[in-house]
N, C-alpha and C positions, 0 to 999 in steps of 0.2 A: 504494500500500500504506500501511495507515494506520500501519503503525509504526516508519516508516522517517523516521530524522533527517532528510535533506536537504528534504522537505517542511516540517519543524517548530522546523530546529536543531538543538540540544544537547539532550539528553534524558536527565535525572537516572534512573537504573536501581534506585535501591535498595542498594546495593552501598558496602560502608564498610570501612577498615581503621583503628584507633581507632590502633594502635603501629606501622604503618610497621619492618619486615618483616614482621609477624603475618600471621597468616590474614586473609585479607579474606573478610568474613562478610557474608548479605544481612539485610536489616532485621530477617527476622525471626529470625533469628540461627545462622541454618544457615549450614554451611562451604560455600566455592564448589567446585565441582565441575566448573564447565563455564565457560572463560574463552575470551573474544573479544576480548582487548586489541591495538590498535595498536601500532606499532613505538615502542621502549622505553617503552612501560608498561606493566605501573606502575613507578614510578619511587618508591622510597624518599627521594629529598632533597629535597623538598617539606616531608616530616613535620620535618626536619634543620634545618631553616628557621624553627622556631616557627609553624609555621600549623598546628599542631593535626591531627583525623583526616584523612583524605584518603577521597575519595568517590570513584566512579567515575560518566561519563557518554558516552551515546554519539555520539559524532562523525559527522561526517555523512555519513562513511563506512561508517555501521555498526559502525565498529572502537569497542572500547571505549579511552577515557582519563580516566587518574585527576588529581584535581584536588584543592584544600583544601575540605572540605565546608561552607565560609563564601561560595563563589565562588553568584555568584546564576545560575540556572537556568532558562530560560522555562517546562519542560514538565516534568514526571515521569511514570512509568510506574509502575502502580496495577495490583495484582491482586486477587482474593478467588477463595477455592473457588467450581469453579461449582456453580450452586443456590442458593449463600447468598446472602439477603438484599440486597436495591442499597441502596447509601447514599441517605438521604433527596434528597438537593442534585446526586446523578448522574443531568444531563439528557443529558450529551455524548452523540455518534453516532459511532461509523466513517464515514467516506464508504465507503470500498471491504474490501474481506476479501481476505484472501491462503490460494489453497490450504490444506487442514487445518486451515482455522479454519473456525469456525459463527458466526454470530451470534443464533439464533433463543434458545438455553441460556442465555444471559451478558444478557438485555436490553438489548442495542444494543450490548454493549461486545464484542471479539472472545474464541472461548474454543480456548483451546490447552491439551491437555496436563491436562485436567479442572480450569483455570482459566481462570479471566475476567480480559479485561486490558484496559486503559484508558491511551491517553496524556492528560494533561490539563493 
């Protein structure tokens, strides 16, 4: 499954809390609604520490954990509405699709949910 950490890593989600208790909000600035976090996180004393917002990424478990959003990342996960336009410089493929995804809508990227997704 191509969007599964333990093939990739750690995998930056989009996902930020700027004040540590605050809402944790996704990049494009919507509240989260739907959390997948790991056992004790998020964790507010990170932010307590001087390291600034705390980002969230997913473990290779799939569980989500939250980290300083200074901490370096191999991979991030990339969406756009499907339909809309492919970035010029997106050549990447899935190898494989998982159930309820397509790939034929998203041009090679998978589409869930009336969006296209991309790890890269």
């Amino acid at each position: 499954d191509a969007m599964r950490g333990d093939r990739l890593g750690p995998v930056w989600i989009g996902l930020r809390s700027n004040t540590p208790p605050q809402p944790w909000r996704w990049e494009d600035g919507t509240r989260l609604v739907y959390s997948n976090w790991g056992p004790g996180a998020p964790s507010s004393d990170r932010q307590d520490k001087g390291r600034g917002p705390l980002c969230a990424k997913s473990s290779r478990d799939m569980l989500w954990e939250d980290t300083a959003c200074t901490t370096r990342v191999a991979h991030m996960l990339c969406s756009k509405p499907a339909g809309a336009p492919a970035a010029a410089s997106s050549t990447a493929s899935p190898q494989t699709t998982t159930p309820g995804w397509a790939s034929s809508a998203c041009d090679g990227t998978l589409e869930h949910a009336s969006s296209c997704w991309l790890v890269v």
